[in-house]
C-alpha positions as CSV (number, residue, x, y, z in Angstrom):
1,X,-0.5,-2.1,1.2
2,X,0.0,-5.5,0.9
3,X,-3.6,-6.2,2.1
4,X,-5.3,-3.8,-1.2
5,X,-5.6,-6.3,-3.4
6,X,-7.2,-8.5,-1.2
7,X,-9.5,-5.4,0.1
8,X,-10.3,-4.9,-3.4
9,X,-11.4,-8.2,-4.5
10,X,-13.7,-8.9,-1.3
11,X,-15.8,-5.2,-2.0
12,X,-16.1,-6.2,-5.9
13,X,-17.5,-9.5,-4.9
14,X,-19.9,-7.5,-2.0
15,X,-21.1,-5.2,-4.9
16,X,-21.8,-7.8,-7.1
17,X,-23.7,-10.0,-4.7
18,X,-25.5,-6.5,-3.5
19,X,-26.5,-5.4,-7.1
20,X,-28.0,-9.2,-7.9
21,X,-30.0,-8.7,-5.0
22,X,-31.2,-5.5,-5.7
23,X,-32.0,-6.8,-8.7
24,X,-33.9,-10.0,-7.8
25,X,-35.9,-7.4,-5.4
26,X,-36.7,-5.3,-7.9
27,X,-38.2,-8.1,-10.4
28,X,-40.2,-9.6,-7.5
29,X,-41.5,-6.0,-6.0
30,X,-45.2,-7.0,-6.9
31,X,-44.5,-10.8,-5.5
32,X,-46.8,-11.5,-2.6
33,X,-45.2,-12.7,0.7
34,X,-45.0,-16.4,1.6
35,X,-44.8,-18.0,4.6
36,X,-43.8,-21.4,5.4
37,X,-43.4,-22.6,2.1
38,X,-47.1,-21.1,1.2
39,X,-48.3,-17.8,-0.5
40,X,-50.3,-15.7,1.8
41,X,-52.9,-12.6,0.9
42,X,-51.6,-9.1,2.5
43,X,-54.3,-9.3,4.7
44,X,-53.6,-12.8,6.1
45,X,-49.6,-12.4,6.4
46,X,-49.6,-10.1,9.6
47,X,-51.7,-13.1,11.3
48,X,-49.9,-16.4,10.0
49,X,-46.3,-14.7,10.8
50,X,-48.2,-14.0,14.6
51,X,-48.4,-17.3,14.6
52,X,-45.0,-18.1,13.6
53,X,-43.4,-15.3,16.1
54,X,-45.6,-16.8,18.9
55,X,-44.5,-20.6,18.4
56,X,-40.2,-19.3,18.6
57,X,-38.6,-20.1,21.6
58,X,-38.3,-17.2,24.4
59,X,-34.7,-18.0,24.9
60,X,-31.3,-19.7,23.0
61,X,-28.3,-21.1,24.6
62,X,-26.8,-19.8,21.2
63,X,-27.3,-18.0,18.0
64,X,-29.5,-19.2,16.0
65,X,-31.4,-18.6,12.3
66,X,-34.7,-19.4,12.0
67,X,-36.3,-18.9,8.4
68,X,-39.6,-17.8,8.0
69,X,-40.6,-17.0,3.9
70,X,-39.8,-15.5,1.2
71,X,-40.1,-11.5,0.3
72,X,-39.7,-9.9,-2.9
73,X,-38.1,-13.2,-4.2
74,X,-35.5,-13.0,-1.0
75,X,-35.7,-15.1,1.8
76,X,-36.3,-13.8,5.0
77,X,-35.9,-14.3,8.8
78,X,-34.6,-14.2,12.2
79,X,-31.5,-14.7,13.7
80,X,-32.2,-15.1,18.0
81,X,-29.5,-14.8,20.3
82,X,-29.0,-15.4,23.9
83,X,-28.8,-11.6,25.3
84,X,-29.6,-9.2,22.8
85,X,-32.8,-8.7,20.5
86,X,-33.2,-11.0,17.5
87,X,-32.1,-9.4,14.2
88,X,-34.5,-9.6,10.7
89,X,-32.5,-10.7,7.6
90,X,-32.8,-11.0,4.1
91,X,-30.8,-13.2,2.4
92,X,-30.2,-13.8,-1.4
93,X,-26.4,-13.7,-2.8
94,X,-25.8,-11.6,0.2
95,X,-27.3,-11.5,3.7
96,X,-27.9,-8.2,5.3
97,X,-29.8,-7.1,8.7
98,X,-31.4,-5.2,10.8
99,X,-32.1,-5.6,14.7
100,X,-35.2,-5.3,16.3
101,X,-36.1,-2.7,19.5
102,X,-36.5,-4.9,23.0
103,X,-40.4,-3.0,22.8
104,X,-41.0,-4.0,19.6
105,X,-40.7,-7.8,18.2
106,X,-44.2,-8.6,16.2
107,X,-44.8,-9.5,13.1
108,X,-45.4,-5.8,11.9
109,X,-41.9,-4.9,13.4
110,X,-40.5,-7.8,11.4
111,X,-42.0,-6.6,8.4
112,X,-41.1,-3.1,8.3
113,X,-37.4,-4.3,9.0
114,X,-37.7,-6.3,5.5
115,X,-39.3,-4.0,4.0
116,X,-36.5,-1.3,5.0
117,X,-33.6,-4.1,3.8
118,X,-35.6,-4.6,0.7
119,X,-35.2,-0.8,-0.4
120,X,-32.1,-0.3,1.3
121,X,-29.7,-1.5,-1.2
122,X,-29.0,1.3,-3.0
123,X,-27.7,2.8,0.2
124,X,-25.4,-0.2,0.6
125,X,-24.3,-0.4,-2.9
126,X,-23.4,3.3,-3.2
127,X,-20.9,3.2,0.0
128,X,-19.2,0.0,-0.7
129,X,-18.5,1.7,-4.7
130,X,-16.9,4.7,-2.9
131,X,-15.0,2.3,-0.6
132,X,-14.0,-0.1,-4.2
133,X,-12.8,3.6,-5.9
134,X,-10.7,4.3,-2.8
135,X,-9.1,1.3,-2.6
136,X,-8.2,1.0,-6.2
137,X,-7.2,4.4,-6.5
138,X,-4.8,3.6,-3.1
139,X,-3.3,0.7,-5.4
140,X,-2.8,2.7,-8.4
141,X,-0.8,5.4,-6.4
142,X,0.9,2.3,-4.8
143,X,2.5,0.5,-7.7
144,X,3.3,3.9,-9.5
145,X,5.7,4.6,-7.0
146,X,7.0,1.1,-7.0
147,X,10.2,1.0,-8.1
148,X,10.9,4.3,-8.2
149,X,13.9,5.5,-7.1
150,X,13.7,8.3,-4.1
151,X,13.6,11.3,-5.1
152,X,15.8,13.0,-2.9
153,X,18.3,10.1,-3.6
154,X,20.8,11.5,-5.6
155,X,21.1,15.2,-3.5
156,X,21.6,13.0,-0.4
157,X,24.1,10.9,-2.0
158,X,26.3,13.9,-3.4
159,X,25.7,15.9,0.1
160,X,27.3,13.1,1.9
161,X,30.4,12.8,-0.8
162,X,31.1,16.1,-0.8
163,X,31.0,16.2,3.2
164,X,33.1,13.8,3.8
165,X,35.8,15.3,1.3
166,X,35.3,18.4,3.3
167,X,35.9,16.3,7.0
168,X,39.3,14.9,5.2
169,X,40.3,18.1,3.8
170,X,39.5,19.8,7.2
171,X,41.3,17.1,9.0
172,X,44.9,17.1,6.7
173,X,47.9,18.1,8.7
174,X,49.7,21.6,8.0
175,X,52.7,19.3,6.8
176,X,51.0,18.0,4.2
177,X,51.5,20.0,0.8
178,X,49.0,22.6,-0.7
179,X,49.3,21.4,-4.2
180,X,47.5,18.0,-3.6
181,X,44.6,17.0,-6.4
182,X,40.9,17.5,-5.9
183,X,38.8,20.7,-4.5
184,X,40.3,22.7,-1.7
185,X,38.6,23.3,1.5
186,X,36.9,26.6,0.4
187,X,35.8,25.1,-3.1
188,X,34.0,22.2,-1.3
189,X,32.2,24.4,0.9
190,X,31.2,26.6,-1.9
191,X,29.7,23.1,-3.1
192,X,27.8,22.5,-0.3
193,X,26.1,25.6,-0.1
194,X,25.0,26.0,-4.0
195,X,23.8,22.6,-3.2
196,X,21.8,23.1,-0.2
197,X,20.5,26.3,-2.3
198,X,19.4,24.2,-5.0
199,X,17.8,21.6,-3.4
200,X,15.8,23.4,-0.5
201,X,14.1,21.3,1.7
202,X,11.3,22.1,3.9
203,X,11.3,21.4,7.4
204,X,8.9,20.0,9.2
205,X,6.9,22.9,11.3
206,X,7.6,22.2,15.1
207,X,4.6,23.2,17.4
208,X,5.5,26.0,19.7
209,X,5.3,25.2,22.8
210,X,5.0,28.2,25.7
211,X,8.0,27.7,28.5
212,X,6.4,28.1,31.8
213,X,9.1,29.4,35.1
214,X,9.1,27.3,38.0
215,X,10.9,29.2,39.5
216,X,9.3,31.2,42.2
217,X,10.8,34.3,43.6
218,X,13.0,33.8,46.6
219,X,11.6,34.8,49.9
220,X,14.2,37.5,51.0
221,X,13.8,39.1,47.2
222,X,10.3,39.9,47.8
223,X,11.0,41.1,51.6
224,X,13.6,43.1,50.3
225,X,11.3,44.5,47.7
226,X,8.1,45.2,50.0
227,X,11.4,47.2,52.7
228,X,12.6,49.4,49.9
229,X,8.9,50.3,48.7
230,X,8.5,51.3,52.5
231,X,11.6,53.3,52.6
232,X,10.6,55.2,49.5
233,X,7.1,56.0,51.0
234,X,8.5,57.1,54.3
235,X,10.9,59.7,53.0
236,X,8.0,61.7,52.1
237,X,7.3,62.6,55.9
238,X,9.2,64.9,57.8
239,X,10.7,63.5,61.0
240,X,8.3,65.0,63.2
241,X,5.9,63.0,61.7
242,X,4.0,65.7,59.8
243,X,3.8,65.4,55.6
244,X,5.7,67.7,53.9
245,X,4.9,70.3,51.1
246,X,3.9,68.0,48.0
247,X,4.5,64.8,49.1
248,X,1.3,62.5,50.1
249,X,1.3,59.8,52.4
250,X,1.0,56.7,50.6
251,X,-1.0,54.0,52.2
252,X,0.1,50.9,53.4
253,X,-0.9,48.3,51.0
254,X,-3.2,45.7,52.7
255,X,-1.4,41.9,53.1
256,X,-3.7,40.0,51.0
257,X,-4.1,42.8,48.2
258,X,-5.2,41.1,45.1
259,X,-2.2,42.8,43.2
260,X,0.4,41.2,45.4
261,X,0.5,37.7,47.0
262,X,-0.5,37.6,50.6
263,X,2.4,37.6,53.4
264,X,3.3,34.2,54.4
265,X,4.0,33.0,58.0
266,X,7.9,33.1,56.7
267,X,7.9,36.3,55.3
268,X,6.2,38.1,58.4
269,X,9.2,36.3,60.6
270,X,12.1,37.7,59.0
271,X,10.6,40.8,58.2
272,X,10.2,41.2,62.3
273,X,14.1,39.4,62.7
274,X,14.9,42.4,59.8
275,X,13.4,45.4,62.4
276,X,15.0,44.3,65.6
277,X,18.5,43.9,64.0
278,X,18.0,47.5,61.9
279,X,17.5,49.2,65.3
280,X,15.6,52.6,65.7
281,X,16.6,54.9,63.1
282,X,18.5,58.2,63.3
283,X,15.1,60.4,62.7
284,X,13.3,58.7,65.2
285,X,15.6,59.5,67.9
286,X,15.7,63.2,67.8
């Protein structure tokens, strides 16, 4: 906040220096174009700034501005640097520009770029009045609150009286008589509450999050699980073997069914250590 005013006065002074050039453009849109210091027909300026293009140096060891006439009462020109393309400016109160392609660098390039920053600001003056009324309006909302007191500042400051009153009364001794001045125990928290009621704050929404288990399920849990679906399937089937009256035999589930997660090499192990400690069963030895 402390930077506003300083914001503000540096876009006033840009709009200013943009509107006198838009302006001066304006007055001097029938102007004819000189180069060099000399006024040139329209059909003669594409050759004579050719000329002027053609005599620049192919390379800079560091930026530099090379002026090259005047358009629409603005001067105009090139800046060249050492790696990128050079850009066209256009300089009155205010200099603005505009960079030309690596393709395209002649002098009809160089003229349609003035010719854009000679019509262009409008544009510029338009976004730096929206910037100007946002930054004054930032200010304005600034210094009304400055000075205020918080608003919240007298609920907090009886909510903590009143709490700590409640923290002695709570802590008092049962020796201590009942007959002491100031609110009981009950009648502070009666306080409390009404004032909570009246001043209801809203809390700041907390994004739910999802709680994800890492917890797998234990190995023996799902051998234990898979043996007691078995059981229940076998006792379907008569000992010899043969299915009885309205019972089916129920398939065996393949190992890497897409319902279930496939066997692993641990699983198979005890399931075997399971069978040979289990023994034969009863039915199978009739």
């Amino acid at each position: 906040m402390r930077d506003l005013p300083g914001t503000i006065a540096s876009l006033s002074e840009k709009l200013s220096k943009l509107s006198a050039d838009d302006a001066t453009a304006k007055a001097h849109a029938n102007d004819p174009i000189t180069i060099g210091g000399r006024t040139q027909a329209a059909k003669d300026v594409p050759n004579i700034l050719g000329g002027k293009l053609d005599a620049l140096p192919k390379s800079v060891g560091a930026t530099t501005k090379i002026a090259l006439g005047t358009y629409q009462g603005l001067r105009f020109g090139l800046v060249l640097h050492p790696q990128f393309p050079a850009d066209v400016y256009l300089e009155g109160k205010i200099i603005r520009q505009s960079m030309l392609s690596r393709e395209h660098q002649g002098p009809r390039a160089v003229l349609n770029a003035v010719e854009r920053l000679a019509t262009g600001y409008g544009t510029d003056i338009e976004r730096v009045r929206q910037d100007l009324a946002i930054a004054e309006a930032q200010l304005r909302d600034y210094q009304a609150r400055l000075g205020k007191p918080f608003t919240l500042d007298a609920y907090l400051s009886e909510l903590t009286a009143l709490r700590d009153q409640l923290k002695a009364g709570l802590s008092r001794t049962a020796h201590q008589p009942d007959d002491e001045e100031g609110p009981s125990v009950s009648e502070l928290a009666a306080k409390i509450k009404a004032l909570k009621a009246a001043n209801n704050i809203e809390a700041t929404p907390q994004r739910a999050r999802q709680k994800h288990s890492s917890a797998e399920e234990p190995v023996t849990a799902r051998i234990r699980r898979r043996a007691e679906a078995n059981t229940l399937a076998g006792e379907a089937v008569h000992k010899d073997g043969e299915v009885g009256e309205g019972a089916a035999k129920l398939p065996e589930p393949p190992q890497n069914s897409p319902g279930k997660p496939p066997i692993t090499f641990q699983e198979r192990i005890a399931m075997e250590r399971q069978q040979k400690n289990e023994g034969p069963s009863p039915t199978d030895s009739r």
